[in-house]
N, C-alpha and C positions, 0 to 999 in steps of 0.2 A: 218495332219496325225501323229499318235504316231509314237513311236521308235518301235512298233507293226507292222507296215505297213500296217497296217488292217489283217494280215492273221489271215484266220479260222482252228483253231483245231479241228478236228474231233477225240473225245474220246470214245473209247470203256468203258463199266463197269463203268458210269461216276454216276452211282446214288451213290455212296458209295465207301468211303477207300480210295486207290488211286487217280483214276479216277475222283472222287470227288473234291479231296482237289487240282489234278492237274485242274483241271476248274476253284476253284477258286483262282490258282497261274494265270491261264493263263487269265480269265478278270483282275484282278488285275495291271498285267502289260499292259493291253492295246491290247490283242488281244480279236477277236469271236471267239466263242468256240460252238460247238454242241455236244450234252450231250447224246450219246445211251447208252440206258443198256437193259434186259430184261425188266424191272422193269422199267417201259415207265412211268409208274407215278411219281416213284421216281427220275426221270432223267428231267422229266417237273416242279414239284415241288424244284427242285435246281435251274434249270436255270432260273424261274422266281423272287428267292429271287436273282439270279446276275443280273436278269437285263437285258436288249435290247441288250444286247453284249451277252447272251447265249439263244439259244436254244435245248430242249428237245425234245429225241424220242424216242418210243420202238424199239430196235433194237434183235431179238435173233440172234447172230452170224454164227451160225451154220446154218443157211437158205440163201440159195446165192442172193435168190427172195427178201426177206427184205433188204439183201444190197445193191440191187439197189434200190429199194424204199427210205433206206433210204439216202444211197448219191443223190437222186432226189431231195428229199427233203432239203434237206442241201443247193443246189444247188439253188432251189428253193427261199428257206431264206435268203440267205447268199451273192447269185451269184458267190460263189465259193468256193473252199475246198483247203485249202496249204497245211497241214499237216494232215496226219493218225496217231493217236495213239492208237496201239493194244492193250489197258491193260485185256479187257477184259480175266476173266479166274475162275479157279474151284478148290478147291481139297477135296478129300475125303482119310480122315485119316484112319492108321490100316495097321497090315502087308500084306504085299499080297494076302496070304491066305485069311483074312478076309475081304477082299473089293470084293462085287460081279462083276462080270465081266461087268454088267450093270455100277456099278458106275465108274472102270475103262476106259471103252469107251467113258461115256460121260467128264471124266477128257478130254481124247482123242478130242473129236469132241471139245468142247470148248475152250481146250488153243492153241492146234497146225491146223484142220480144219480150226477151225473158223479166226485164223488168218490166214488160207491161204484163204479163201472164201475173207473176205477183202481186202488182195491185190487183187487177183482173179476182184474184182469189181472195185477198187480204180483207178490201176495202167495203162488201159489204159487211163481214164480220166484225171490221172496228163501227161501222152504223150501226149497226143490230147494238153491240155493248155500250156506243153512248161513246166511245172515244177511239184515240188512236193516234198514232204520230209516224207519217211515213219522211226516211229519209233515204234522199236518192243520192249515189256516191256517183260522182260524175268525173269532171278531169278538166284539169284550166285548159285542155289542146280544146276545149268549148272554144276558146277564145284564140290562142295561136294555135293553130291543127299543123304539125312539124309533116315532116317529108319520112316516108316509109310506113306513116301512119292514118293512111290518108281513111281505110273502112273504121277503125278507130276511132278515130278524131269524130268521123261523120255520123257515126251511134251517141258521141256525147253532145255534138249539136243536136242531135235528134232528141236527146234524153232531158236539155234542156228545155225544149220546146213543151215538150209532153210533161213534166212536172209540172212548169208553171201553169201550162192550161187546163189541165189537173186540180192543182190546187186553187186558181179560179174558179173552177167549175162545183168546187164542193167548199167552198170557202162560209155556208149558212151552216155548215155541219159541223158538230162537236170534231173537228181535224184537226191535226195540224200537218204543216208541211215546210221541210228542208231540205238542201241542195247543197251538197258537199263538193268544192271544187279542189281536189289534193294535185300538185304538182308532180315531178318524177319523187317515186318512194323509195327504199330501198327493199324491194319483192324480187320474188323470182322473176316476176312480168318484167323487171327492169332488167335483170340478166338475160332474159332472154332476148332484148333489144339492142343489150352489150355485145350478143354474136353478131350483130349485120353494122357494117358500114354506112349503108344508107341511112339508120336513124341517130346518124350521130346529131343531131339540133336534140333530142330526147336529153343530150349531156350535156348543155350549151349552160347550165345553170346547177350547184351540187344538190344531188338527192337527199331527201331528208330522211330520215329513220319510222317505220312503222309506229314508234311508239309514239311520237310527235303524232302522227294522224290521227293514231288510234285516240288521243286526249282528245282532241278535239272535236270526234265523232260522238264519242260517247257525251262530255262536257253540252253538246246540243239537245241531248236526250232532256238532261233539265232545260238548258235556257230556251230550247227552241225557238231558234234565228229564222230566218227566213231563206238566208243563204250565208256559207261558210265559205270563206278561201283561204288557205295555208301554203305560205306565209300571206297574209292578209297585204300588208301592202303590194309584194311581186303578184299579185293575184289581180288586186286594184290595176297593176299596172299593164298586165296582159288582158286586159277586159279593154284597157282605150287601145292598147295599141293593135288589137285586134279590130277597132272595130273600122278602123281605113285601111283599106288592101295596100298603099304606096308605104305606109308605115308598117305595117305587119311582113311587107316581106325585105325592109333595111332589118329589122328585127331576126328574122328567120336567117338571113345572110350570115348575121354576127352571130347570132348561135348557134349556128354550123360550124362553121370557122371555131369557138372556141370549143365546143361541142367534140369536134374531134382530136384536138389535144385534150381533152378531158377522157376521151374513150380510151387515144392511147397510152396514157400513163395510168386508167384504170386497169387495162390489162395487160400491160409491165410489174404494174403489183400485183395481176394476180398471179401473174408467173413469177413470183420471188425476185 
């Protein structure tokens, strides 16, 4: 048996960005790993270049019906499930005004929902086994929520709320419970935020690389923190300066302003 203990990771959004590179941290070290995203193909075709230690599956979030199917499934493969990781998630850039309210809700159903549909499925099954370890991928905009990502922002205040009261709430139970707070990463979600003007504060600070997060996602799986932020101190420091509205928005000001010379000499490079 590895320093792994054989436990199975169950990733959310695992065909791409995070979720991904968290897969391939967590075979790497020696655990199984089960790969859902919507994008069932893209989540099949990962887990078979990892290897007999991951398997793929379509999973849409937002349906409580496929979460049982697919922890069945998991179950099935695996003969068991240790750890949930939530990373699955969405966002649609623009000020508020310009986000239809379509695209608002389904920000809505897929980062904060759908993360409750999976506990919703998960969490009697790690009671029944005597254990379990859920961890919630959140986002430091918890603490400064930037401009163009206002439904965004407002699923991972919401996401914070419900973990901690969550994990209160079952805190006599063999559980445990963590709360990942990752900065801007380098994903497609981050490219896609590179198209719009308005989220230029998302630039105000440089992105870190997937495999940086993915260490530290998995790295919790053993120690299980109570709450992660990366980088740890800029994390520490957007938690105070969020929490007075006169400072949070000198804050917001200055990372706009560099924010968008950082956007535009990102895409001066990507134009050659």
């Amino acid at each position: 048996m590895t320093a792994a203990d054989g436990k199975v990771l169950f990733i959310t959004g695992a065909a791409r960005g995070i979720g991904a590179e968290t897969a391939r941290e967590a075979v790497r070290r020696g655990y199984r790993a089960v790969l859902a995203d919507i994008d069932g193909t893209g989540a099949a075709a990962l887990a078979q270049k990892l290897g007999e230690a991951a398997f793929g599956l379509a999973l849409d979030v937002r349906d409580p019906a496929q979460w049982q199917a697919a922890l069945d499934q998991a179950w099935r493969h695996f003969g068991r499930v240790d750890v949930l990781i939530n990373n699955a998630g969405v966002v649609h850039t623009g000020y508020v005004l310009d986000v239809s309210l379509e695209q608002h809700r389904h920000t809505v159903e897929v980062n904060y929902l759908g993360n409750i549909a999976g506990v919703l499925a998960a969490l009697p099954r790690f009671i029944a086994q005597g254990h379990g370890h859920l961890i919630t991928i959140c986002s430091l905009t918890t603490y400064m929520p930037f401009p163009s990502l206002a439904s965004y922002a407002g699923t991972k205040h919401a996401l914070r709320g419900f973990h901690h009261s969550l994990a209160w709430e079952y805190r006599k139970q063999p559980l445990h419970f963590t709360i990942v707070y990752p900065p801007a990463v380098e994903t497609p979600m981050l490219e896609q935020e590179a198209q719009d003007d308005s989220a230029a504060a998302a630039f105000g600070e440089p992105a870190i690389t997937p495999d940086v997060m993915a260490r530290a996602i998995v790295g919790a799986v053993a120690k299980r923190p109570r709450e992660v932020t990366v980088p740890a101190f800029q994390g520490w420091l957007l938690r105070a300066f969020g929490a007075f509205g006169w400072i949070m928005r000198i804050v917001l000001a200055d990372l706009e302003k560099h924010g968008r010379k950082n956007l535009a000499a990102r895409r001066a490079k990507a134009r050659g």
